[in-house]
C-alpha positions as CSV (number, residue, x, y, z in Angstrom):
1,X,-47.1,23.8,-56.4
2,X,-47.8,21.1,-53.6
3,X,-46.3,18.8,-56.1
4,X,-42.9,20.4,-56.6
5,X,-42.8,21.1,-52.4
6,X,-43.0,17.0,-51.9
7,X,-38.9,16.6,-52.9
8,X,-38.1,19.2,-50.4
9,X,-39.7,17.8,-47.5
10,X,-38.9,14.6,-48.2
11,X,-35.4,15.7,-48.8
12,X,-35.6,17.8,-45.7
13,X,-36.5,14.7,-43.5
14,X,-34.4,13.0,-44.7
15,X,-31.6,15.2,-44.2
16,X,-33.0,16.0,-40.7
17,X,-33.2,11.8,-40.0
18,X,-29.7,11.7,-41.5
19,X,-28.1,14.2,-38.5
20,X,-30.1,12.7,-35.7
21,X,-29.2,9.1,-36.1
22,X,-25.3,10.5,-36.8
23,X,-25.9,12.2,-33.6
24,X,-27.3,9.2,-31.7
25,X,-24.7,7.1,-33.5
26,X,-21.6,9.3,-32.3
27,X,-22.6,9.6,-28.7
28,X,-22.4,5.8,-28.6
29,X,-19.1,5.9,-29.8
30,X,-18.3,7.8,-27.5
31,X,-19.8,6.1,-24.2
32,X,-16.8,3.4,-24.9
33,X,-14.0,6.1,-24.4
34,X,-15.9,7.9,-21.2
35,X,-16.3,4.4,-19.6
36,X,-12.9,4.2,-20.0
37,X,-11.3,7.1,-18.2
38,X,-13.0,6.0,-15.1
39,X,-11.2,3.3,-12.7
40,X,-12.9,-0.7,-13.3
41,X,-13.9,-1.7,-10.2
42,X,-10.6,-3.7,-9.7
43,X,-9.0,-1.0,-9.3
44,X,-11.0,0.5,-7.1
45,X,-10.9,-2.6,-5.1
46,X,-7.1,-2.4,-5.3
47,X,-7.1,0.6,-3.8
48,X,-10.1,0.0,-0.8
49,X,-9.0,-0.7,2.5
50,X,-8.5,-4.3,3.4
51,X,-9.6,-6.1,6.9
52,X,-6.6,-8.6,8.1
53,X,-7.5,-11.0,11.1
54,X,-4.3,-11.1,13.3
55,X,-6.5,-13.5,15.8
56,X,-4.6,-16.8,14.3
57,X,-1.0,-15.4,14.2
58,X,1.5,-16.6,17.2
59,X,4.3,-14.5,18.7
60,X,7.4,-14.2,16.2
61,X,5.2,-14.8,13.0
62,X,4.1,-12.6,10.2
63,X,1.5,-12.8,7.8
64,X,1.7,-11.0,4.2
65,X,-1.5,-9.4,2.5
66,X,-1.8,-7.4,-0.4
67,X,-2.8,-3.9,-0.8
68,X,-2.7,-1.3,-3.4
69,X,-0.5,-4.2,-5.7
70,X,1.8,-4.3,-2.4
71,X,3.0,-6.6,0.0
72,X,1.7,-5.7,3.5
73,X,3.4,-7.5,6.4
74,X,1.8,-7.8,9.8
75,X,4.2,-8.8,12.6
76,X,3.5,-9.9,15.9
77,X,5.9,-9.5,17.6
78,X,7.7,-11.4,21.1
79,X,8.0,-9.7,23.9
80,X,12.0,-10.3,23.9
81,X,11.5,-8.4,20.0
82,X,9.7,-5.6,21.8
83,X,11.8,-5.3,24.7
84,X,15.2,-5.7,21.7
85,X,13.7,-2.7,19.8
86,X,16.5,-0.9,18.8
87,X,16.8,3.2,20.5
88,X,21.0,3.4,19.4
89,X,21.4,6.4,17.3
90,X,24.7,5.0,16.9
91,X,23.3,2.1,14.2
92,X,20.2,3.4,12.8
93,X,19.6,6.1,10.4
94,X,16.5,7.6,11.2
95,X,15.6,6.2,14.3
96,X,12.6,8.4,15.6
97,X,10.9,8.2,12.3
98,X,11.3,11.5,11.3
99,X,10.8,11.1,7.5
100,X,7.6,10.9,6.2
101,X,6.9,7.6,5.9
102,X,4.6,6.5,8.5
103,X,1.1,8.6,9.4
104,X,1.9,10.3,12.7
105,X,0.0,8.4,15.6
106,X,3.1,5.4,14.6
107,X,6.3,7.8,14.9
108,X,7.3,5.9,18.1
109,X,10.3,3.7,18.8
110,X,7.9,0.8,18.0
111,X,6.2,2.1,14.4
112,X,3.3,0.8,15.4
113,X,-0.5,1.9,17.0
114,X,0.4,-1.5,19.8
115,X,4.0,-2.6,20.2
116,X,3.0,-6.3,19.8
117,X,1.7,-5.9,16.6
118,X,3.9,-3.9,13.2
119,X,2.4,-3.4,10.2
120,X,5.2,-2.5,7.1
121,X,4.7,-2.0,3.4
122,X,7.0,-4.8,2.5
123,X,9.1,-3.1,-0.3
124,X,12.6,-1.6,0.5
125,X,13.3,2.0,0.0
126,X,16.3,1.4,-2.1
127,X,14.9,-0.3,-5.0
128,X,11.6,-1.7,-4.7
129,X,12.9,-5.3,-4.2
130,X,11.1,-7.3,-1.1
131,X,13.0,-7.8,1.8
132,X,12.9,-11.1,3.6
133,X,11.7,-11.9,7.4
134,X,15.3,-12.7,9.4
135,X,13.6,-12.2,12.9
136,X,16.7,-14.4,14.9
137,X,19.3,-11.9,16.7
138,X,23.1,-12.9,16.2
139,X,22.8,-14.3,12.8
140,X,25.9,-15.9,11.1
141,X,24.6,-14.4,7.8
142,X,24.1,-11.3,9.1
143,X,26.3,-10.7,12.3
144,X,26.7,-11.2,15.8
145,X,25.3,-8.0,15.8
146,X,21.8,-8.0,14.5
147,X,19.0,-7.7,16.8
148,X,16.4,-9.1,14.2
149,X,14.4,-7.3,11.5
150,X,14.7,-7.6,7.8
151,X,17.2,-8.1,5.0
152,X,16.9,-6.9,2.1
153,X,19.2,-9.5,-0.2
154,X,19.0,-7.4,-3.5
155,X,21.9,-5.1,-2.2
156,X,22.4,-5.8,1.4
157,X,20.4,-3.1,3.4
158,X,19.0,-3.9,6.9
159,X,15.9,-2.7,8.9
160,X,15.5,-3.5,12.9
161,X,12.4,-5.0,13.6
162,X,10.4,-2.0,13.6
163,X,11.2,-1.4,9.6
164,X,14.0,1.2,10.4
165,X,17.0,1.5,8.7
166,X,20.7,1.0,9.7
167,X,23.6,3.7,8.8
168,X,25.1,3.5,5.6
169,X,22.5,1.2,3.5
170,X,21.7,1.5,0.2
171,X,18.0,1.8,1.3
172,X,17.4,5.8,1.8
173,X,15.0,5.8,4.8
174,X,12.9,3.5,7.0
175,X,10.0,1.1,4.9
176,X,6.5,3.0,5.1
177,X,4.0,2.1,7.8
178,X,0.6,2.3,5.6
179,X,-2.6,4.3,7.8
180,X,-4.2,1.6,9.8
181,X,-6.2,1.3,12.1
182,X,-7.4,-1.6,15.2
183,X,-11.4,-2.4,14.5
184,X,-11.0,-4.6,17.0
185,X,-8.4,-6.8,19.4
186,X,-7.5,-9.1,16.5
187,X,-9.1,-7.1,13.2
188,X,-6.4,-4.3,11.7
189,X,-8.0,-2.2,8.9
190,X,-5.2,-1.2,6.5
191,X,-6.0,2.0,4.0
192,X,-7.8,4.0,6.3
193,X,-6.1,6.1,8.4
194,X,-5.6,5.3,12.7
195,X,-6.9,8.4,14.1
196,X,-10.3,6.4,13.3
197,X,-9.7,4.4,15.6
């Protein structure tokens, strides 16, 4: 009788070695797939807030940093550009930054935490496309009107220099003012919001 049991358990072990090693075999097929749903650490890092030393930039000049896969423009501005900043109701569409796209402690005249310094999301409202730096008032390209600000060449719409756009654009509202915040007189934290500060 012991002789004629010795198949069975042997068959049995095998069988039962047979399910744990497809067991252990599937849930390291599976690690591969799980790894992948999470974010790689690019991303995360593409998504972490960034540190941007203003300390070397002179008055009139911008610097351009990326963030999220964005440009991110920091302007300091003049104090002729601060004291130019638009207020006419009369030429700008949204002139007290009343759409949402700027975190409240910026929804000023100036968009900004200090008026010498503007920090913009460089990609216009109308399209995505990236507008271009035109900080010189009474331009021939773009009238003895303009005050300074940007131009987006794409399809022609213009933002004062506090990223707010003029009537009857193609762009829809002002560019967005990412959260920010000042770590110190010449360190701006973008991706974290102000009230931090």
């Amino acid at each position: 009788m012991s002789d004629s049991n010795k198949p069975s358990n042997r068959r049995k072990f095998l069988t039962n070695l047979t399910q744990v090693m497809g067991g252990v075999g599937g849930i390291f097929a599976v690690i591969p797939f799980l790894s992948s749903m999470s974010p790689s650490e690019k991303a995360k890092a593409a998504g972490a807030p960034i540190e941007i030393d203003v300390s070397v930039l002179r008055p009139g000049s911008y610097k351009v940093v990326e963030w999220r896969g964005k440009p991110v423009w920091v302007v300091r501005r003049t104090e002729e550009m601060i004291k130019n900043t638009l207020e006419d109701d009369k030429v700008l569409s949204d002139p007290k930054s009343l759409e949402e796209h700027q975190p409240i402690y910026t929804k000023n005249k100036y968009r900004s935490i200090n008026p010498e310094f503007l920090v913009l999301v460089g990609v216009c409202t109308h399209l995505g496309c990236s507008p271009l730096y035109k900080p010189n008032a009474k331009s021939a390209e773009l009238g003895l009107d303009w005050n300074g600000g940007f131009f987006c060449p794409c399809h022609g719409s213009k933002f004062d220099l506090s990223g707010r756009v003029h009537k009857s654009m193609p762009a829809p509202s002002n560019l967005e003012v990412p959260p920010y915040y000042f770590a110190s007189d010449n360190k701006i934290i973008v991706g974290e919001d102000g009230e931090k500060s």
